[in-house]
C-alpha positions in Angstrom: 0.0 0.0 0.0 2.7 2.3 0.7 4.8 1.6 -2.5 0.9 2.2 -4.5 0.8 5.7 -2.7 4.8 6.9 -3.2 4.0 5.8 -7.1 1.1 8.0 -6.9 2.6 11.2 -5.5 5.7 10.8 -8.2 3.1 10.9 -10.8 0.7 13.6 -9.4 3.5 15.6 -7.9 4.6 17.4 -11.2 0.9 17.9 -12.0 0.1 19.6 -8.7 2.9 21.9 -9.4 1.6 22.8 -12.8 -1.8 23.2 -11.6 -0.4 25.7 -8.7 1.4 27.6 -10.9 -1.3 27.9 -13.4 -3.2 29.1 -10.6 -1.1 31.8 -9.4 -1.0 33.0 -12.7 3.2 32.0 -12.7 4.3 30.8 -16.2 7.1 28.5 -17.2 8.5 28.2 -20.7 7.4 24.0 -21.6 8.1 22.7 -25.3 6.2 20.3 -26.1 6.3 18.4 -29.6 7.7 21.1 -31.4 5.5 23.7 -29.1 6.5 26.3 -26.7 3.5 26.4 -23.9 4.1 28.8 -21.3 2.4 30.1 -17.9 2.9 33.4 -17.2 5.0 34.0 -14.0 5.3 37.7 -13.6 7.8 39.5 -11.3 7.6 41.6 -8.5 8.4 45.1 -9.8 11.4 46.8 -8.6 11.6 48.8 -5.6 10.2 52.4 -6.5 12.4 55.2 -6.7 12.7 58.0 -3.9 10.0 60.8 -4.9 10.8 64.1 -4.5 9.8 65.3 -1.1 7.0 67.6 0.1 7.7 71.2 -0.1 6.2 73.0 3.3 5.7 76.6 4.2 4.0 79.1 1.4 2.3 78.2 -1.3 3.9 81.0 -3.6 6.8 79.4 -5.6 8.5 83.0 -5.7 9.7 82.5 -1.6 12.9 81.0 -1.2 13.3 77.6 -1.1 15.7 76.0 1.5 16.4 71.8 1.2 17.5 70.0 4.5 19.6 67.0 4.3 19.8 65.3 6.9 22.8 63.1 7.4 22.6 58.7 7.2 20.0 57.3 8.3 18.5 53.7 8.2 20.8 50.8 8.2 23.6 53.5 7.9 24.1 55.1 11.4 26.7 57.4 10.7 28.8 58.4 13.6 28.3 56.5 16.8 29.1 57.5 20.4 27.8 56.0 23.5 24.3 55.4 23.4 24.1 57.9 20.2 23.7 57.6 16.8 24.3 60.2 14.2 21.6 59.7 12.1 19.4 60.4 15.1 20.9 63.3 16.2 21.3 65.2 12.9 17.4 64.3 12.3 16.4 66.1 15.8 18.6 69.1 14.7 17.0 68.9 10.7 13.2 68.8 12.6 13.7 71.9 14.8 15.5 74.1 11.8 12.1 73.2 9.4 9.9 73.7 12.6 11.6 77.1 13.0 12.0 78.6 9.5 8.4 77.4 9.3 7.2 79.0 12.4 8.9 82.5 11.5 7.2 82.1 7.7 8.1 83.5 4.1 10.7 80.6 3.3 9.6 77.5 1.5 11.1 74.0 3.2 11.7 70.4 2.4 13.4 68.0 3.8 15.7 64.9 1.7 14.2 62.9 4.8 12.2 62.7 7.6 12.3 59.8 9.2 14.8 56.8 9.7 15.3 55.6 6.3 18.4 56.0 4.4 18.3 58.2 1.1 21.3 57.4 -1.2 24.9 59.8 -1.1 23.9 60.9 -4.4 20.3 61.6 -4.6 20.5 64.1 -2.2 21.8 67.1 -4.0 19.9 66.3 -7.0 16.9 66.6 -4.5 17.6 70.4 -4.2 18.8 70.4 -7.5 15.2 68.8 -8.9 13.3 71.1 -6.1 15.0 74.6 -7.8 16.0 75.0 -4.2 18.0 77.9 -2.8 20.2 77.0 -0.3 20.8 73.2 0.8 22.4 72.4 4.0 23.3 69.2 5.0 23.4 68.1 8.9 25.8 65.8 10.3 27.7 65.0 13.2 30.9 64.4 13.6 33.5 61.4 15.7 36.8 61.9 17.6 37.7 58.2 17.9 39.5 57.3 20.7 40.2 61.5 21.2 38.9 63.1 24.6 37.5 66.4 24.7 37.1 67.5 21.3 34.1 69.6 20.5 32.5 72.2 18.4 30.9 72.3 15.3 32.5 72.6 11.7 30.8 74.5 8.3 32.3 72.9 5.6 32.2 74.9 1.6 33.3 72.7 -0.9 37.0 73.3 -1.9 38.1 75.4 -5.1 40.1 72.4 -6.5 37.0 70.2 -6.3 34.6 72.9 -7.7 36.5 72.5 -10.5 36.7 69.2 -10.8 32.6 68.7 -9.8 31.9 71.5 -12.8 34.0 70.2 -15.4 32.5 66.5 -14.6 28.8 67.9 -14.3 29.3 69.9 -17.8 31.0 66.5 -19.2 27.5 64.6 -18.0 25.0 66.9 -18.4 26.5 68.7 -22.0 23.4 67.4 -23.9 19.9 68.0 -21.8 20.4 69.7 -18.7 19.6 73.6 -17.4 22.0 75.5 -15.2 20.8 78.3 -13.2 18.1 78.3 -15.7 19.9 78.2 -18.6 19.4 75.6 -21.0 22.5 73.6 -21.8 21.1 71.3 -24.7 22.2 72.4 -28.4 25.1 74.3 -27.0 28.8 74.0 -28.2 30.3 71.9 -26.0 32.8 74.5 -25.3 30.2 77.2 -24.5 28.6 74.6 -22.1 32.0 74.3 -20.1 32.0 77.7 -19.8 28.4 78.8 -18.5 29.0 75.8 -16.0 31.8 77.1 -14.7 31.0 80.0 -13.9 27.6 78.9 -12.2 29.6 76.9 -9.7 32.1 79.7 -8.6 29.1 81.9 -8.3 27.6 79.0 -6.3 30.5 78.4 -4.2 30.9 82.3 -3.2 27.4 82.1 -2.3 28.2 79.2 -0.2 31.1 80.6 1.7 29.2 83.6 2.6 26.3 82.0 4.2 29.0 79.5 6.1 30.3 82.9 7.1 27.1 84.1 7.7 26.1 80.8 10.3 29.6 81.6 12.1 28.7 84.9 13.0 24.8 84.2 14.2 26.0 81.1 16.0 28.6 83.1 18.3 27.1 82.7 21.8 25.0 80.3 20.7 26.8 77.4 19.1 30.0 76.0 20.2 31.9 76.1 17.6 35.4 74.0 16.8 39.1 76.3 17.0 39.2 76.3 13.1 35.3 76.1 12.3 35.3 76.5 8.5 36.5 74.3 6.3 36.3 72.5 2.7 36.7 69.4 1.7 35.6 68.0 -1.3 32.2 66.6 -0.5 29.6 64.6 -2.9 26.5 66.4 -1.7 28.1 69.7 -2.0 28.9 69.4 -5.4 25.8 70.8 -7.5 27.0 73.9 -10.0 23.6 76.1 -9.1 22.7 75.4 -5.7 24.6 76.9 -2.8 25.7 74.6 0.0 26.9 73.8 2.7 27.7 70.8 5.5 27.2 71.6 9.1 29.2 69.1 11.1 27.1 70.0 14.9 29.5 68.7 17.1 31.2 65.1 18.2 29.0 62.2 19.5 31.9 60.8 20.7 32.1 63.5 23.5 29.4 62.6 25.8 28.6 66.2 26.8 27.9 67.7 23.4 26.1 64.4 22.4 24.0 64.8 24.8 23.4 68.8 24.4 22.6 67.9 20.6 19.9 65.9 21.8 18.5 67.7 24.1 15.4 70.4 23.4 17.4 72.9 24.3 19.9 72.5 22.4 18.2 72.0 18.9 16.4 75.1 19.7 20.2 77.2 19.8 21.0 75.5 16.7 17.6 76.4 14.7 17.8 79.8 15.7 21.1 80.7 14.8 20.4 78.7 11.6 17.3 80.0 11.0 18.5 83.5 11.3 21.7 83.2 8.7 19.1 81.7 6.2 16.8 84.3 6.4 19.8 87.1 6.2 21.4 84.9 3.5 18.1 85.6 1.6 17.8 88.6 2.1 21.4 89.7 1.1 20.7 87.3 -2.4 17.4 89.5 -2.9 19.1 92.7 -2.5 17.2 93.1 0.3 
């Protein structure tokens, strides 16, 4: 009886599997006698792109536009001291400038994220970049290792030898459909091209270092800021040729202290003021107002 019933199941068993696939609407190229028969098997689609986010603050697209980055987030933690994680601290910090630039009024705001997922290194200046934004500013914190007692935060500009690098690479991409500071690239000598991009990213990075000066002098008394606070380095999401940047390293969450005042209510407040109030004089100063 049991040798009947293992025949059985060899027989039936490649039926059943037929039958299940047939009902799950799965295919599977068969030939048979010359004949391909196949069941459909689709595939799950692939994992949606990253939309834009949502833009908060006025509805009239005239008011500056300001896109916050920031740093890590999901599986990538960033910086880690004890008991903190970068990619939770910068997020605080991110939360309380859009909650205060919104609050005051008059400035548009998004954010590249809000909430603990991770948006990849290079989407997030093409965020801004896709936004028209203004001004980006990226958020991160920074680690001493094994180092005691460093602090203070750092406002990084992206250097002159990179800015020339990042334009001539973005005019070498971009040479056949792309706009610059509204300027439409496509059907342009390639020469010309080289050119107008150029000069949008040293316009961009003087417009960077002056509102990295700017958050140095609205964050004295405020912020605690490193011995030698400014900075560049050549940094991915710094590099777009029309949008001013900058990366605000906050402090060290390797020194317990600072990690913990970075956290804390009170501190995110200091930081979105002073922030808050070189953005809106940055503006202002870009307006000719």
């Amino acid at each position: 009886m049991a040798y009947r019933l293992q025949l059985g199941l060899l027989f039936a068993f490649p039926v059943l599997v037929v039958a299940l696939l047939w009902a799950l609407g799965k295919t599977i190229p068969v030939p048979v006698l010359g004949r391909d028969y196949v069941i459909t098997m689709p595939l799950p689609d692939n994992e949606p792109a990253i939309g834009l986010p949502e833009v908060l603050g006025p509805a009239d697209p005239t008011r500056p536009l300001v896109v916050i980055d920031a740093g890590h987030g999901g599986p990538d933690p960033g910086a880690v001291g004890e008991g903190v994680r970068e990619k939770t601290v910068v997020l605080g910090l991110a939360r309380a400038l859009r909650d205060r630039l919104l609050a005051e009024g008059g400035i548009r705001v998004a954010m590249t994220r809000d909430e603990d997922r991770l948006v990849v290194l290079g989407e997030r200046a093409e965020i801004a970049r896709a936004l028209g934004a203004d001004l980006f500013v990226s958020i991160h914190a920074d680690s001493a290792g094994e180092k005691e007692g460093v602090e203070g935060a750092s406002i990084y500009t992206l250097s002159e030898t990179a800015s020339s690098e990042a334009a001539a690479r973005f005019a070498e991409r971009e040479n056949e459909a792309d706009t610059v500071n509204g300027i439409d690239l496509s059907g342009n000598d390639r020469a010309v091209n080289d050119i107008l991009v150029e000069l949008s990213q040293r316009r961009t990075s003087g417009a960077s270092d002056q509102f990295a000066s700017l958050i140095e002098r609205e964050g004295q008394g405020t912020l605690r800021f490193h011995p030698q606070p400014r900075r560049s380095a050549a940094l991915a999401v710094l590099r777009a040729p029309d949008v001013p940047a900058v990366l605000y390293e906050a402090g060290f969450v390797t020194n317990p202290r600072e990690a913990e005042a970075l956290a804390s209510p009170e501190g995110q407040e200091r930081f979105a003021e002073a922030l808050a109030r070189a953005i809106r004089i940055f503006f202002a100063r870009q307006s000719g107002g």
